[in-house]
N, C-alpha and C positions, 0 to 999 in steps of 0.2 A: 504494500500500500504506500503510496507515494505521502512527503509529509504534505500536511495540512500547507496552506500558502496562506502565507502572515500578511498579506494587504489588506489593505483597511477599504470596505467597502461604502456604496455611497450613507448608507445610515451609521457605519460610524463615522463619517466624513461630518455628518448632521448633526451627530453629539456632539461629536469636538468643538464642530462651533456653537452650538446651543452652550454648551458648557462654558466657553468662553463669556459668549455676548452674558450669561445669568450670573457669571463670578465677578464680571467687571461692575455688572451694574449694583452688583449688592456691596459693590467696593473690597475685595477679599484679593487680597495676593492668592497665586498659586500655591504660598507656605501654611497661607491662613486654614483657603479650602482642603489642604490635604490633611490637615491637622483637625479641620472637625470631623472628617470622613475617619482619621484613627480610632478621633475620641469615640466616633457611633460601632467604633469595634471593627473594622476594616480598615488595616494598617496601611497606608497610601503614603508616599511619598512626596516631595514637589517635582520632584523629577519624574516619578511614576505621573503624575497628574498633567507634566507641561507635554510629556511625550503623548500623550493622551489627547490633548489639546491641540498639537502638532500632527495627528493623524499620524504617529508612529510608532504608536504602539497601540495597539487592538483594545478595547473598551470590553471586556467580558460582563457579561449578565449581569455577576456580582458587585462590579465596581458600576456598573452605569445605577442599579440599582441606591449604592451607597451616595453616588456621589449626587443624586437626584433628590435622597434624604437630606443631602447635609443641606444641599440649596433648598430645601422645603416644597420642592416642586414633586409631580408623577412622573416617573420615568420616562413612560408616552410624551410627555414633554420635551424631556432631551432629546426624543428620536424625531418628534414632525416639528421641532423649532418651538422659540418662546411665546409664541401666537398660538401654540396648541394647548391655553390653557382652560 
């Protein structure tokens, strides 16, 4: 079986920038957000968080889940943009 392919597809293309455009507007560094994404028990990085952001590292279930807690939004938000709420 060949490996999985690590590209980031166009919905997580959509998180990464929902994720941005909802961290900036709530005024949160990338250190801030990855830091309440810990405290909610999902260990995140700022660098796990900006590659995230950057569309370079893949958004698993878990983390779009956590990180859609910590900004207080639905998940389904990160995925169709900040207009999806």
């Amino acid at each position: 079986m060949p490996p999985r392919s690590l590209e980031v597809g166009a919905a997580g293309i959509q998180a990464a920038h929902t994720i941005e455009i909802l961290r900036t507007e709530r005024g949160l560094s990338q250190r801030q957000l990855a830091g309440h994404v810990t405290a909610l028990g999902h260990p995140m990085s700022n660098t796990m968080l900006s590659r995230i952001e950057r569309a370079q590292r893949r958004c698993d279930a878990d983390d779009l889940v956590a990180i859609a807690e910590a900004l207080l939004v639905s998940p389904l938000v990160l995925l169709h943009g900040p207009t999806a709420t």
